[in-house]
C-alpha positions as CSV (number, residue, x, y, z in Angstrom):
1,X,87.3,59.5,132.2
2,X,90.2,58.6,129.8
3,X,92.1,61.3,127.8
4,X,91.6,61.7,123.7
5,X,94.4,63.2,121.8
6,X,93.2,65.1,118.7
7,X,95.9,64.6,116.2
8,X,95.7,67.3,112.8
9,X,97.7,68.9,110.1
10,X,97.6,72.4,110.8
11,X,96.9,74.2,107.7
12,X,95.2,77.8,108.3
13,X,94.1,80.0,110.9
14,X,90.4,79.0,109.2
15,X,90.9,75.2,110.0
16,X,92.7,75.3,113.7
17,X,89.4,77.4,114.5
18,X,87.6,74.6,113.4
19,X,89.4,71.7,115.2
20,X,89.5,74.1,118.6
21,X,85.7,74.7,118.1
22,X,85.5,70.9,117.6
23,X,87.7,70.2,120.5
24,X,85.6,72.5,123.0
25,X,82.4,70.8,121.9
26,X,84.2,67.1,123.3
27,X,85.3,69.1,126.1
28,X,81.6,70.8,127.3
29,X,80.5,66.9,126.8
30,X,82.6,66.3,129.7
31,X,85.3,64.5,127.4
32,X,89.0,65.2,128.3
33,X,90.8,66.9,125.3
34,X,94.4,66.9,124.6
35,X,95.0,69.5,122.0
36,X,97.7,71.4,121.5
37,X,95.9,74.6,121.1
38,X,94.7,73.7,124.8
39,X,98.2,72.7,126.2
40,X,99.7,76.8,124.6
41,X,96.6,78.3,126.2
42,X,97.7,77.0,129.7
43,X,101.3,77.4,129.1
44,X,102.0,79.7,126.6
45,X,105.5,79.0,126.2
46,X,105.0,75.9,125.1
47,X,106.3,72.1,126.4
48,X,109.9,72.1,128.2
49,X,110.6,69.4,126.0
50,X,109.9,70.0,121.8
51,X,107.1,70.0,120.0
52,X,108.0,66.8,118.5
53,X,108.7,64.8,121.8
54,X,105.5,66.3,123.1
55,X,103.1,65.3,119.8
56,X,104.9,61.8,120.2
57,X,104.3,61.3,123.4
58,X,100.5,62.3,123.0
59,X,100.0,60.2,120.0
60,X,101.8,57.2,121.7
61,X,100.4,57.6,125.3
62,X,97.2,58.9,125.5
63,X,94.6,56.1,125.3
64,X,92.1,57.2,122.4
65,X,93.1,59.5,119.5
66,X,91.0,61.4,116.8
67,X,92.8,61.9,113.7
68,X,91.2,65.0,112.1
69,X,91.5,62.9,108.6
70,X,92.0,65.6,105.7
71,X,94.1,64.7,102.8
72,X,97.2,66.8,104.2
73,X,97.0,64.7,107.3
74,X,97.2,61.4,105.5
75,X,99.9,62.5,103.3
76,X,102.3,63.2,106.2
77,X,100.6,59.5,107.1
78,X,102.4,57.8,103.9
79,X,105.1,60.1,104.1
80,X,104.4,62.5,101.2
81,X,103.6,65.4,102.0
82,X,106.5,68.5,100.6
83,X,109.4,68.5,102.5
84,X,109.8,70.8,105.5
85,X,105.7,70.7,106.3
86,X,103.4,69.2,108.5
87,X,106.4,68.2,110.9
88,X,104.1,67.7,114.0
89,X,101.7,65.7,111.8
90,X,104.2,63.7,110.4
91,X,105.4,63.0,113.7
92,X,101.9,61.6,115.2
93,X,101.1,59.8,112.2
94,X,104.7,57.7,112.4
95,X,103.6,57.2,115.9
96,X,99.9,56.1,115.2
97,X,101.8,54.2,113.2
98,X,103.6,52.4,115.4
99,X,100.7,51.6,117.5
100,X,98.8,50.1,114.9
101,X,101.8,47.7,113.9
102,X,101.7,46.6,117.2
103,X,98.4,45.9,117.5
104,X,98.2,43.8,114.0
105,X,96.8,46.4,111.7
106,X,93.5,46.7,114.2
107,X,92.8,49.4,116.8
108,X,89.8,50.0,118.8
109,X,91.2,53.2,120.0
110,X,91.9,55.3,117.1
111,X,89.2,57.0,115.3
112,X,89.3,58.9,112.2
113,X,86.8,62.2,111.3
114,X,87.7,62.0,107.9
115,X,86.7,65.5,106.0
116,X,86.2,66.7,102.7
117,X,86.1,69.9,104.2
118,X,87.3,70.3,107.8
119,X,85.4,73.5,108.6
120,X,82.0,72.4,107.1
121,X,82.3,68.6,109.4
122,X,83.5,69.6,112.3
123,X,81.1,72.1,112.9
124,X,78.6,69.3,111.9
125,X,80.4,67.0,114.4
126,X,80.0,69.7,116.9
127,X,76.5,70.2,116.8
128,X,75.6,66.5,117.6
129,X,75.1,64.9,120.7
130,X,78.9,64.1,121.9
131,X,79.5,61.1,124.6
132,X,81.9,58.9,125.2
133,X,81.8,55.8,127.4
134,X,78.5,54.2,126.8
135,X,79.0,50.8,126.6
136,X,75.5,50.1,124.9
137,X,76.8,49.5,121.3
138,X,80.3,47.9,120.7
139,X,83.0,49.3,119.4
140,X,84.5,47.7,116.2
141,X,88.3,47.9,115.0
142,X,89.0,50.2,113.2
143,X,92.0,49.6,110.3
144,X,93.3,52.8,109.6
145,X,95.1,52.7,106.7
146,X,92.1,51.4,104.6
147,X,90.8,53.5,101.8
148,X,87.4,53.5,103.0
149,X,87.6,54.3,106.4
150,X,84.9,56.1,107.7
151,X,84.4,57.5,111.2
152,X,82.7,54.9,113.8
153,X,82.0,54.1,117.2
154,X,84.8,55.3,119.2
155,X,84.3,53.9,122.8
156,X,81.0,52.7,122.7
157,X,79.1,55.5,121.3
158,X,79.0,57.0,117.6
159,X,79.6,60.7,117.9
160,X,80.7,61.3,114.5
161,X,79.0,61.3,111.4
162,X,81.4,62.9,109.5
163,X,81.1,60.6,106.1
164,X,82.3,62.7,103.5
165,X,85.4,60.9,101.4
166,X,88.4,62.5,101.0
167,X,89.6,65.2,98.5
């Protein structure tokens, strides 16, 4: 099973509840998480090497990624979001980024749960049936830096339906 990286903008205790809650739920699935919440639970000290290096090297390396899509997130995406804040998002987003450049703008691999509000979705998200790997439905590309992104297929299977638009 491959590994998904859940990129977010940390904003309260309320909402990192939320994305942990949401990130269990892929786990009992049988999905493999990367979350940073996980990685401090089994090494509470954190990476050896920074935060930043190891939220790059996630966003950059890990072969799916699920952008938790609030409007804080996407403003550390187009670099506007107050100085001094969302660091680590900012940091995954430049590297997300990246990836996208190089694949031409399209990305099968990098899904977007785009929230109005991350609490009420997620825990939507969490309650419905959560697989990954069925090849029964294709995946389409995914374009992330269009407006109207919505979540889709990621890997096969829809396990999203997280529609609401942004802010």
């Amino acid at each position: 099973m491959s590994q998904v990286f859940i990129s977010y903008r940390q904003t309260d205790d309320e909402q990192k509840q939320c994305v942990r809650a949401f990130g269990e739920r892929l786990r009992s699935s049988g999905i493999d998480v990367v979350l940073d919440q996980f990685f401090l639970d089994a090494k509470p000290g954190g990476p050896n090497e920074t935060w930043a290096k190891w939220s790059s090297d996630r966003a950059l390396e890990t072969e799916h990624v699920l952008i938790i899509g609030t409007h804080l997130w996407f403003q550390c995406f187009e670099k506007k979001q107050p100085p001094g804040t969302g660091l680590g998002a900012a940091c995954e987003a430049d590297d997300i980024r990246q990836r996208i450049y190089e694949a031409n703008g399209v990305i099968e691999h990098i899904r977007v749960v785009k929230a109005k509000r991350t609490k009420r979705c997620l825990m939507r998200a969490a309650q419905q049936r959560s697989t990954f790997g069925s090849t029964h439905h294709a995946s389409p590309p995914l374009a992330i830096s269009s407006p109207s992104v919505r979540a889709r297929p990621f890997n096969g299977t829809c396990i999203l339906n997280c529609l609401e638009p942004l802010y």
